[in-house]
N, C-alpha and C positions, 0 to 999 in steps of 0.2 A: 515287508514285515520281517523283523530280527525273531527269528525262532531257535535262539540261541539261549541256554542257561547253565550257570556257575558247574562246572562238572563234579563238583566239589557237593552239590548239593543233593541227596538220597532223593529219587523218585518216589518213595511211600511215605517221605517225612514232606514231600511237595505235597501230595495229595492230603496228607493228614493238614495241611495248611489248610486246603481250599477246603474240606470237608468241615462242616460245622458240629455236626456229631460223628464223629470216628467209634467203629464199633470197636468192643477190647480187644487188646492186644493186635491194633493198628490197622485190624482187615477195614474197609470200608462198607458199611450197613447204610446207611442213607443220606445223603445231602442236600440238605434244604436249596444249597444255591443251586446247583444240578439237577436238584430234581423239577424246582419250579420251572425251567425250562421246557417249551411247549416242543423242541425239537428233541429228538432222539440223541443222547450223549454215548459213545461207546470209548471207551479210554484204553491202550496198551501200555506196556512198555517199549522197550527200544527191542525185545527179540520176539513182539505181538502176542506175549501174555495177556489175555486179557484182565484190567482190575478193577473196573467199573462202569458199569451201564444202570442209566436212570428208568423210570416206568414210562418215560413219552418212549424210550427205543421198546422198550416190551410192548407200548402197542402198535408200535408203528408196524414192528417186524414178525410178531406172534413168538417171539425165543424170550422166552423164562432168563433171571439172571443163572438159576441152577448150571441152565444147558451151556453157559458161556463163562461165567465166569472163572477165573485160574483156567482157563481154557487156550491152546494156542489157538492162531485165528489160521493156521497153516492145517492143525486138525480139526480142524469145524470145516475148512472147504473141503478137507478130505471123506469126510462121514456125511458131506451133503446140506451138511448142518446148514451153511448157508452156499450161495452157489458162488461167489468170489468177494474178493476181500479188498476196499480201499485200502487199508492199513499194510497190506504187504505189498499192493504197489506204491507207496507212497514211500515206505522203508526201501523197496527193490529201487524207486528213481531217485532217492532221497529230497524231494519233495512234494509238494500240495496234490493230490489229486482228486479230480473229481467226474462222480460217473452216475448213471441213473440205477435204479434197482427196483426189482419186483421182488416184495414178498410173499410169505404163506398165506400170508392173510389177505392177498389180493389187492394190497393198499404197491403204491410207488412211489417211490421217495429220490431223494436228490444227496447222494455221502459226501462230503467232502473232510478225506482226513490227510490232517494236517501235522506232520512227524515236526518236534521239538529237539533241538540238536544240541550238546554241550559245546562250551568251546574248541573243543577239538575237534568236532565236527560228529563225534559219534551221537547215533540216536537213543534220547534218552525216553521217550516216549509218543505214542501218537494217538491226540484226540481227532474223533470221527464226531460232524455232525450231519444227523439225520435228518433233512428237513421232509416233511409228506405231502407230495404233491399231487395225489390221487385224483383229489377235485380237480384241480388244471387240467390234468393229463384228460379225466372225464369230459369237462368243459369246453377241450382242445377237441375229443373225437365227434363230442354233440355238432360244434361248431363245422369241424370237417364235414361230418355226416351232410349237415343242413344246407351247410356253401354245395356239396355235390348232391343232392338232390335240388338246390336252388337253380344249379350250372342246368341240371337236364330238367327242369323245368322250363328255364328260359330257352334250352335249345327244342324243346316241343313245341312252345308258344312260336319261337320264330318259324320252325317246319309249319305249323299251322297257321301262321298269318301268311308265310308265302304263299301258302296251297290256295287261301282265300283272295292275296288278290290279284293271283290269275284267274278269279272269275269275273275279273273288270269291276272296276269306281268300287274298290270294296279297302281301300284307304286306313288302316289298324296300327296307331301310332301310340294313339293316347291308352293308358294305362287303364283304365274303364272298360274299354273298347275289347284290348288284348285279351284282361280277363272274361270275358263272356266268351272272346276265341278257343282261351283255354279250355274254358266248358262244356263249348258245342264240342269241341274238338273229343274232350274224353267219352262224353257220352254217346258219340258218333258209332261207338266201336260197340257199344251193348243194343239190346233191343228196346229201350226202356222209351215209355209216350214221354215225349217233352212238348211243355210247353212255352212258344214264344211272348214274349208281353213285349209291349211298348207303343209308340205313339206313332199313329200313319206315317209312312215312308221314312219309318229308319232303316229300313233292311230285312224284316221278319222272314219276306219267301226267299231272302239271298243267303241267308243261316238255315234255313230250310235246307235249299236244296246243296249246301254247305254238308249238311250233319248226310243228308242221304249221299251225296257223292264220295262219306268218307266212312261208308257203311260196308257192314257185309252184302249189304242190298245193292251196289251202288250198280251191277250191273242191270236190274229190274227197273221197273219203271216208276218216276217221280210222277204224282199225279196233283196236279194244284185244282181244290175245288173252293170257290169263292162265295162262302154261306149266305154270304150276304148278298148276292146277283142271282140266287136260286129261286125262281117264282117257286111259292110255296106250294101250289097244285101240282107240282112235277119233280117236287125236290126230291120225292120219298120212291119212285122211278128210276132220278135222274142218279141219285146214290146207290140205292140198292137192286135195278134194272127192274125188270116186267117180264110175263112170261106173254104169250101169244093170246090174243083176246082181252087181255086182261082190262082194258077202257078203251071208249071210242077211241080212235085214229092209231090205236096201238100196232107196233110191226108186227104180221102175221108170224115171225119168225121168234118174236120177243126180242130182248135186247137186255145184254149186261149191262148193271150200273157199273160206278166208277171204284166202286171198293170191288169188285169183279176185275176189273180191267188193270187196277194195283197190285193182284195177288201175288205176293211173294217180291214185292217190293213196298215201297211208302205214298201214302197218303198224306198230303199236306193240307188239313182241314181252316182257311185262312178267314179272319169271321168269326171265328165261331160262335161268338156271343148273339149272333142273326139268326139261330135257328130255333125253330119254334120248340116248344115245351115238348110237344107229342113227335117232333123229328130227335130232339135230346134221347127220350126215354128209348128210340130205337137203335137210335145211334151206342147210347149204353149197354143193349144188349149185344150190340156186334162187338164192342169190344171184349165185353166177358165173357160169350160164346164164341169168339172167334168164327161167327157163320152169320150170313145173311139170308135172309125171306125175299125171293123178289115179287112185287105186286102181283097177286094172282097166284100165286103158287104156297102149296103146302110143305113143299119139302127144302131143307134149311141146304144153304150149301157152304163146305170149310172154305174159310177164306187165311189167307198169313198176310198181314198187312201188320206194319209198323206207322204210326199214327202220328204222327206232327200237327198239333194244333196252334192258333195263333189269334188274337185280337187284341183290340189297341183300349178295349173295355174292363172296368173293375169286376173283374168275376166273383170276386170275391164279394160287394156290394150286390151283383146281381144275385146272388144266393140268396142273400138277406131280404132281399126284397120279391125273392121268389120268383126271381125273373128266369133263372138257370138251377139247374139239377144238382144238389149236392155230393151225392155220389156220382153224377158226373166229372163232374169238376175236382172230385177227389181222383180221379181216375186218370184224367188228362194232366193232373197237375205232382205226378211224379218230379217231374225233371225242370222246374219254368226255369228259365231265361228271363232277365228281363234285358231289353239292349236301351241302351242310354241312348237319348235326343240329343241330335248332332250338335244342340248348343253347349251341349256338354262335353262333347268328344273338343274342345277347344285345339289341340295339337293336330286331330285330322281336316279340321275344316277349310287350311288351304292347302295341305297338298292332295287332300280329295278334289278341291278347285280346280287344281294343274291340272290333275288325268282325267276330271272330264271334259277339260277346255280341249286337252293334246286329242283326247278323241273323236271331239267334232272336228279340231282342226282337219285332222287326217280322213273326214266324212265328207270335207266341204271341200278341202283341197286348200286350209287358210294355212298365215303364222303367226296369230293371233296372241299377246302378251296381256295379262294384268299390269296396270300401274301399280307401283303401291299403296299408292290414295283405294284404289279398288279391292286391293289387298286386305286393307283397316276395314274398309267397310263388310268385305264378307267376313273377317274375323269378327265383328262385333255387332252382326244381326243374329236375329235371337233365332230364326229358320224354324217359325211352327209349323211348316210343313215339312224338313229336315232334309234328307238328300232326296225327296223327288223334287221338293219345293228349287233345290239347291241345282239341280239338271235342270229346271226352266229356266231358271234366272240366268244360266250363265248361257245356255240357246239363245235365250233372248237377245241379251248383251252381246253377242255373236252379230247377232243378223244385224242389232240396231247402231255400233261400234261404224265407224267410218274410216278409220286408219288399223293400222296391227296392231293400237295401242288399246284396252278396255278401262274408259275410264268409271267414275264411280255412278255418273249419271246416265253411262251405258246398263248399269244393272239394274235401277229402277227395284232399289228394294227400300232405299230412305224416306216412301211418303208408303202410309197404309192405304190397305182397299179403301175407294171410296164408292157409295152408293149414287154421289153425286153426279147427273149428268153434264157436262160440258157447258157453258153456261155463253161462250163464245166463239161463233164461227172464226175459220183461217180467214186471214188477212186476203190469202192468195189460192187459189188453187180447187179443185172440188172436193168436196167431203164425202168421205168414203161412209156414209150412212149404214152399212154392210156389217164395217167391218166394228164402228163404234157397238151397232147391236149385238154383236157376236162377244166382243168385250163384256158388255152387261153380263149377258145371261151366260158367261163363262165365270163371271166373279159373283153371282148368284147363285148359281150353283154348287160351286167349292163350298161358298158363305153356307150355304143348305148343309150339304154334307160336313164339315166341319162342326156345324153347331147338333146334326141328330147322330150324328157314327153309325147312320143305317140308312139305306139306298129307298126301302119305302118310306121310313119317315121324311125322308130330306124330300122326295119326289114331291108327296103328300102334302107338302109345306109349299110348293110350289106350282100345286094340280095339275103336275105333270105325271103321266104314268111312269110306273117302276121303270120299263124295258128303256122308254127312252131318256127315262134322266140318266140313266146308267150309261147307254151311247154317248150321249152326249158330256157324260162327264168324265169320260176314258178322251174324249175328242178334246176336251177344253186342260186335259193333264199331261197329254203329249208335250 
């Protein structure tokens, strides 16, 4: 750019040019084209008199034209007026400069003034423009802020998914997954009841004992009690202990229950939706008094237990229907969790695969590999029993695999249950009669438990007793 003009030509008869209304006797009072400009205009001459400044620089900068005008720009930084001057560097390197600046008014702007030189080289004046960049500069620290809170977000989540899967097959790739780690993870560090939701065997007692082991509690004792395998004539015993005599076959000594044997660590109540109405309303007083009654006894004892609850049931549904205690459930349902079904964690489902194939390898002594065919297929089964379903199938595929290779008919997950029995003996060989019955009433039983989410009713459905369908259904889940 030629910043060069006629030397010949007066600086106030130039300005009287550009100005549209010139005030009398040549001083300049306001200029439509100058002033419509949204950026700050600051004008000198060539020895940084100041001769014009528009109302976008008055607000950019909070200076009146009184305080600057006929004013040098050499005694304005001297009186602090402003705190340094484009215009006298610009004049000092005899050209363009440009710098940032903070004003009174809090606002920040961008000057760039620009010294106009005659032919001879001498400076005949120099316009400054103000441009205000306060919102960027803002939007720039918002931005920084968020990127560095986002940076130590992600490096929490990664401390927290490590810590998780060295607690084995605990796989936190997919972005679903991580946030729920993020969650356990903060709330691990306060006292606050959380509650787990989600569907059988996605993990609920491995985030359990996740939040406990990353507790102030972590050295006290994790205690897992399973509402739903608690015969109901012993539950209210088996929780809150007995004193000496207190019913037949009772220990002469009495015995702590298990919120006694938790104290001053956590309790992981898993079930919970299995407990009767009249164990709820107990169970709600221990947690608002913080003390237990044990059967037979009058005098209350302090208990410190941190409270993890968990079931794979609409608790929310069960209120309504008056199945579960509303102030219950308001009470457990501080902090829920819900952890998403492994068909959904789609990014952990095969390298969850890997580490628990690598860990029976190294159990059996194999070197057992997925195809990729076997690959598709665990990526694209829908796993309604999720990672415990996902531990048998690939046991399975283990033992039933004939070379190091697992192909897709070693996993036996592309035909569903069938109720049907066999309908044609082997060609060759004896029929293991044993073991086809053992089959049935292992996929009758899941089938049970699957369709009630409760160990009596599934039993019941099957006129099998509680105790043993439960045996037997920890035996057919291995």
């Amino acid at each position: 750019m030629n910043n060069t003009i006629d030397s010949r030509i007066d600086v106030k008869k130039l300005l009287n040019c550009i100005m549209l209304t010139p005030e009398p006797g040549g001083l300049v009072k306001y200029c439509q084209v100058l002033e419509a400009s949204f950026d700050g205009i600051f004008i000198t001459d060539g020895k940084a008199n100041t001769l014009f400044v528009n109302r976008s620089y008055e607000n950019i900068t909070g200076l009146s034209r009184a305080e600057v005008l006929n004013k040098n720009m050499g005694d304005l930084v001297s009186d602090h007026i402003v705190d340094r001057s484009g215009t006298l560097l610009a004049l000092k390197n005899n050209g363009v400069v440009t710098l940032e600046q903070k004003f009174r008014t809090g606002k920040r702007a961008i000057i760039t003034s620009t010294p106009i030189f005659d032919t001879d080289n001498n400076a005949l004046m120099v316009v400054t423009n103000v441009r205000d960049i306060t919102e960027l500069h803002d939007l720039k620290e918002r931005l920084n802020e968020e990127a560095e809170v986002s940076q130590k977000n992600l490096l929490e989540i990664e401390h927290i998914r490590k810590q998780f899967i060295g607690m084995g097959n605990t796989i936190a790739i997919d972005p679903g997954m991580l946030d729920k780690l993020f969650m356990a993870g903060r709330v691990a560090r306060m006292n606050t009841a959380v509650l787990l939701l989600g569907e059988t065997g996605v993990g609920k007692e491995k985030l359990a004992s996740y939040i406990h082991q990353n507790s102030s509690r972590a050295a006290e004792r994790f205690i897992k009690v399973n509402c739903g395998s608690i015969v109901e004539q012993l539950a209210e015993s088996e929780l809150f202990g007995y004193e000496s005599g207190a019913f037949t076959g009772a220990n002469t000594k009495g015995k702590p229950g298990l919120f006694e044997v938790a104290d001053k660590g956590t309790l992981f109540l898993d079930e919970i939706g299995e407990l009767s109405m009249d164990l709820q309303t107990k169970l709600l007083r221990v947690i608002q008094e913080q003390e237990i009654l044990r059967v037979g006894s009058t005098t209350p004892r302090k208990i410190d237990v941190r409270i993890i609850a968990a079931t794979n049931q609409n608790l929310e549904d069960m209120v309504a229907q008056d199945r579960f205690r509303r102030d219950l459930y308001y009470r457990l349902n501080v902090f829920p969790i819900t952890i998403p079904p492994l068909r959904e964690r789609l990014r952990d489902i095969i390298p969850l695969s890997h580490e628990i194939l690598q860990e029976y390898n190294k159990q059996f002594g194999l070197e057992k590999e997925f195809t990729q065919d076997a690959e598709y297929e665990l990526q694209h089964y829908q796993w309604p029993g999720n990672i415990r379903e996902l531990r048998n199938v690939i046991e399975r595929a283990l033992i039933m695999s004939t070379g190091n290779e697992i192909f897709p008919q070693d996993l036996a997950i592309h035909k569903p249950l069938s109720r049907d029995l066999p309908i044609d003996l082997p060609q060759n060989g004896p029929v293991n009669i044993k073991g086809i019955l053992d089959d049935i009433e292992g996929r009758y039983i899941q089938m049970a438990y699957k369709k009630h989410k409760n160990i009596r009713r599934a039993a019941a459905s099957l006129s099998m007793n509680p105790a043993t369908f439960l045996r037997r259904l920890k035996k057919h889940q291995k």
